[in-house]
C-alpha positions in Angstrom: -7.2 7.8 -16.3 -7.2 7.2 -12.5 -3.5 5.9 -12.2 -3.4 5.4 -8.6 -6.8 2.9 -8.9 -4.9 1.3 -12.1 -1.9 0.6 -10.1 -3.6 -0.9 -7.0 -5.9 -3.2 -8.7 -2.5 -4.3 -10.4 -1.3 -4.9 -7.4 -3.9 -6.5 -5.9 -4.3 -4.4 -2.8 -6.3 -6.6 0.1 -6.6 -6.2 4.0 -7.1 -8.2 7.1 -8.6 -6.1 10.6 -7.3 -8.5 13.0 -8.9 -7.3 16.1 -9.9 -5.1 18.4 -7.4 -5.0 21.8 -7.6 -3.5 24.8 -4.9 -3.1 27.3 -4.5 -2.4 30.6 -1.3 -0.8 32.2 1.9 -1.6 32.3 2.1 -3.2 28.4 3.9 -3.6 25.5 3.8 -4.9 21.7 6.5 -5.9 19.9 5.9 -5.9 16.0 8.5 -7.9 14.0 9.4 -6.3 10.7 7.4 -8.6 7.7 5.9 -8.1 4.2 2.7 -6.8 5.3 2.0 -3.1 5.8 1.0 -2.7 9.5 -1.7 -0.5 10.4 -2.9 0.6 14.8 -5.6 2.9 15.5 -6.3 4.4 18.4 -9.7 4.1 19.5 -9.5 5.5 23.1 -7.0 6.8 25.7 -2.7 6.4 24.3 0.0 5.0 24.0 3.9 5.7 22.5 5.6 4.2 20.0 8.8 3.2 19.4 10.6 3.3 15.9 13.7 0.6 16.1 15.7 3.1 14.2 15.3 6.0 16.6 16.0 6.4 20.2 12.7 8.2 21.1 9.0 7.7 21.1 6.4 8.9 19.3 2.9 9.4 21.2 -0.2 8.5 19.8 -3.8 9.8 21.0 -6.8 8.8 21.0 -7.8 8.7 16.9 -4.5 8.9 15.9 -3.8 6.0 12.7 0.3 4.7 12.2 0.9 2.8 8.8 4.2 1.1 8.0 4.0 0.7 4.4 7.4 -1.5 4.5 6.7 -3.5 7.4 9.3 -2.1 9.0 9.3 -3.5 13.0 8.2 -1.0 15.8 6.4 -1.4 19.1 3.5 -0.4 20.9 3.7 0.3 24.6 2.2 2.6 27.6 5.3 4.0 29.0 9.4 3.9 28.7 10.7 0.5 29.6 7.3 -1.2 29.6 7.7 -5.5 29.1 7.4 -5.9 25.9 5.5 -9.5 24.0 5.6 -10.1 20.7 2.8 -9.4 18.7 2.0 -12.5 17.2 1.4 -13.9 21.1 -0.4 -10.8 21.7 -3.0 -12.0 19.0 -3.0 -15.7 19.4 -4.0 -15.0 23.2 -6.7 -12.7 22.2 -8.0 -15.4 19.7 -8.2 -17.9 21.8 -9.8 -15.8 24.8 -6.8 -15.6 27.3 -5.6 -11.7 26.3 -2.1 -10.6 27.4 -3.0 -6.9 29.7 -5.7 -7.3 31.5 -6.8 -6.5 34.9 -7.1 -2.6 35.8 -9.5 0.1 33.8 -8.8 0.3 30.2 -5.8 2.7 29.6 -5.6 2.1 25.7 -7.7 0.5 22.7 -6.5 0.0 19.4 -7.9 -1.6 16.2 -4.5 -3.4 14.6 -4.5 -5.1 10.9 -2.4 -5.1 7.7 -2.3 -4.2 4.0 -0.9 -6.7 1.5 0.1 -6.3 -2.0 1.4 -9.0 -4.8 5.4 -8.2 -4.1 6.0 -9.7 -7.0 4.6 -6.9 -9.2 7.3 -4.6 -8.5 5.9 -1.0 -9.3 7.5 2.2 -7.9 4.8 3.6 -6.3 5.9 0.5 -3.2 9.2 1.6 -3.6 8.2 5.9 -2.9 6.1 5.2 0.2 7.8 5.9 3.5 8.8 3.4 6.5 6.1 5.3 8.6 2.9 7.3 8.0 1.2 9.1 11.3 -2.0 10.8 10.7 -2.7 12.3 13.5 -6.3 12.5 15.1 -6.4 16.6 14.1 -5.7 15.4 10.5 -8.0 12.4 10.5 -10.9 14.9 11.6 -10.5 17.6 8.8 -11.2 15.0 6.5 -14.7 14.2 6.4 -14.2 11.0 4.3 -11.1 9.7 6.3 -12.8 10.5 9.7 -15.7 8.6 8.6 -14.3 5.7 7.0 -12.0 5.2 10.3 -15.1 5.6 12.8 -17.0 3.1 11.0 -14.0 0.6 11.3 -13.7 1.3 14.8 -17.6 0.7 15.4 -17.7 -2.4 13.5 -14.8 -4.4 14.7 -15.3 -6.7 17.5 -18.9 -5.7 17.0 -20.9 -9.2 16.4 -23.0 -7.9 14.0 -23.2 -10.4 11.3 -21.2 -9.2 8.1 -19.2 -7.0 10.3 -15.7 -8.7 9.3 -16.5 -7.9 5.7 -17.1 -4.5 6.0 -14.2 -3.9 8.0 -11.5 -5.5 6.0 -13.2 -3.8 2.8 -13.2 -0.5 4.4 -9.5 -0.9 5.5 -8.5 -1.2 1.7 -10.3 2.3 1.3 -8.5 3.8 4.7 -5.0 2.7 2.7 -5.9 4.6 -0.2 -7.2 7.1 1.9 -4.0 7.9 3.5 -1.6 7.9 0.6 -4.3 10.5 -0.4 -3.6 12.4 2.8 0.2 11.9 2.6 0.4 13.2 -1.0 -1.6 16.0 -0.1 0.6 17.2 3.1 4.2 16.8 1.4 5.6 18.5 -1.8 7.7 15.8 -3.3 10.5 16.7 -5.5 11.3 13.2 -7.0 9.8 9.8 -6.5 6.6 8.2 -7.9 4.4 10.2 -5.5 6.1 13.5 -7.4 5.2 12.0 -10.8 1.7 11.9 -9.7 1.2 15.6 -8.4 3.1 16.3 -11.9 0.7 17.9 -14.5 2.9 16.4 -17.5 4.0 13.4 -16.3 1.0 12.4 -14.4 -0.4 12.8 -17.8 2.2 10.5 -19.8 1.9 8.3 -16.9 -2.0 8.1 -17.5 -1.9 8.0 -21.5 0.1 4.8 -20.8 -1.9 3.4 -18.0 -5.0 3.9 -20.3 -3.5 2.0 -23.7 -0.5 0.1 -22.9 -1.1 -1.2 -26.3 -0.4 1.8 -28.3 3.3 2.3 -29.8 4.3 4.5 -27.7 7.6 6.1 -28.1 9.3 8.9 -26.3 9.0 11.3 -28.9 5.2 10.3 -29.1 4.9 10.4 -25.6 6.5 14.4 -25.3 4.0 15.4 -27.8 1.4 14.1 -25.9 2.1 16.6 -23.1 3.8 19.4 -24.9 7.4 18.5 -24.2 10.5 18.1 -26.6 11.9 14.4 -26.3 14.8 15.2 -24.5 12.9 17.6 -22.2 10.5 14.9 -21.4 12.7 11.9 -21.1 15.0 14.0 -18.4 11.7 14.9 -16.6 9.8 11.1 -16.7 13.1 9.7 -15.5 14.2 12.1 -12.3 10.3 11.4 -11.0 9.8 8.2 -12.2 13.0 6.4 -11.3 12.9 4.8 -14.8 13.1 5.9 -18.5 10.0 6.6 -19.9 10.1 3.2 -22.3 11.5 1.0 -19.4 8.0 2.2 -17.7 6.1 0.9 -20.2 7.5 -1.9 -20.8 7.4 -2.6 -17.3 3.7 -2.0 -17.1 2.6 -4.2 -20.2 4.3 -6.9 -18.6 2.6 -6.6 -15.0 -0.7 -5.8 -16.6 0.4 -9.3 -18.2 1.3 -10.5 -15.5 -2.5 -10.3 -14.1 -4.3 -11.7 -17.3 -2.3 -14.7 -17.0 -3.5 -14.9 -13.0 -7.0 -13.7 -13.8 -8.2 -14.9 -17.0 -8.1 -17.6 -19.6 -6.8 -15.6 -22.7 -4.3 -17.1 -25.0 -0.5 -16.4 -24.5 -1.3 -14.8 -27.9 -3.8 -12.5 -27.1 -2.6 -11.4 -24.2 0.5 -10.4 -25.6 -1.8 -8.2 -28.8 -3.5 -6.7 -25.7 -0.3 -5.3 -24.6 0.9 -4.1 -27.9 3.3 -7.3 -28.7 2.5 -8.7 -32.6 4.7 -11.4 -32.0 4.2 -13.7 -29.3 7.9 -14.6 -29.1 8.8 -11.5 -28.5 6.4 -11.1 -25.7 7.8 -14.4 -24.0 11.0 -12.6 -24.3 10.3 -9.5 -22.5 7.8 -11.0 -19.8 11.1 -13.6 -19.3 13.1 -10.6 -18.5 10.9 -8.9 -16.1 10.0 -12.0 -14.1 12.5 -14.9 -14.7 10.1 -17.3 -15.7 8.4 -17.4 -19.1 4.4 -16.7 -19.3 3.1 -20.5 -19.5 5.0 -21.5 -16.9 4.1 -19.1 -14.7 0.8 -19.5 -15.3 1.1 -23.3 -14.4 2.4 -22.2 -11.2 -0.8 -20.6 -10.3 
């Protein structure tokens, strides 16, 4: 069972490119913090950037890529002390052909857009990403599929070639994946979601449950599963995880609920058998609990 693929269709993982934007020196780019995962790439030349939290600069080169899972707020500039507009002007000018930075040669073109996710599905692989993720350009070109995927968003953006907004936003759903890939691979978690992934046992609860949230699992079940005593297992699932290995589950049914009701027309009923729930009341119960609003009504609300 691919977990990680499980999780983001659950989520409902989308992108937007928003442009293509080329500055010209001196400039600056103040990013309010938000709910969308901001994304720059580097095309050509660099530029610093500045974490709110942190008194220094980071610099970024030429195919470097800078992801803020969290939306946390940062900005984007060509040198200490640089004038600094707010991002949203910064866009709206470009749109509507008057573009802040322009004049001299080109010192610095980047390809900016965002990652969105349904917040309301709260799963704890959001919570274990970090406020920042730099890949730098060395990184990015070890890689053959990240290299690629990034070149071809950087070709196609701003390019005119009909479709060329499709395949960029589509390709900037694979560059997040991508890039989770590439953190996971680089750090050696001890706890977290991230952990519970590069764990052989729990990664392998994790997808028994993912595969048939409508089994009766129970804890003892589950350690079987993966050759681990309950209490062994329990300990294990819940320093990773963050939550006991039942809470998980139920957790899961109720979010993989949580998208039938938003993506199909299946009875209250059946929806709640295909999560392992015989009695519907029961199921209004614990989907009530998870989301403060039972399952018809919050299917009227879509």
């Amino acid at each position: 069972m691919d977990i990680l693929s499980d999780i983001l269709r659950t989520i409902n993982l989308k992108s937007a490119v928003y442009a293509r934007l080329n500055f010209s020196a001196p400039w600056g780019m103040d990013v309010d913090s938000g709910v969308f995962a901001q994304f720059h790439m580097v095309v050509s030349g660099s530029c610093l950037l500045n974490l709110k939290d942190s008194k220094g600069h980071v610099r970024l080169s030429e195919g470097d890529i800078v992801v803020f899972p969290r939306g946390d707020s940062h900005a984007l500039l060509d040198s200490p002390g640089a004038k600094l507009v707010s991002g949203k002007e910064v866009l709206e000018a470009v749109y509507n052909k008057r573009p802040f930075f322009q004049g001299g040669s080109c010192d610095a073109s980047l390809v900016c857009g965002h990652f969105e996710f349904d917040r309301s599905v709260n799963h704890p692989l959001v919570g274990a990403l970090p406020s920042v993720v730099h890949i730098p350009d060395a990184e990015r070109s070890r890689v053959s599929w990240l290299e690629s995927t990034t070149n071809v968003i950087m070709q196609e953006t701003d390019s005119g070639i009909p479709g060329s907004d499709v395949v960029v936003n589509r390709l900037a759903e694979v560059l997040f994946i991508q890039i989770i890939r590439a953190y996971m691979r680089r750090n050696n978690f001890s706890n977290g979601f991230l952990a519970a992934l590069k764990d052989r046992d729990i990664n392998k609860a994790l997808g028994l449950i993912h595969s048939a949230p409508c089994d009766p699992w129970t804890v003892e079940k589950l350690g079987r599963e993966v050759g681990m005593s309950r209490s062994a297992f329990s300990s294990r699932f819940k320093e990773l995880v963050g939550l006991a290995p039942m809470e998980y589950t139920t957790n899961w049914r109720m979010q993989k609920a949580y998208e039938m009701l938003k993506d199909t027309d299946l009875s209250l009923g059946a929806i709640a058998r295909q999560i392992g729930y015989v009695s519907e009341p029961a199921f209004n119960r614990a989907f009530k609990r998870q989301f403060n609003k039972n399952p018809g009504a919050l299917r009227r609300s879509f």
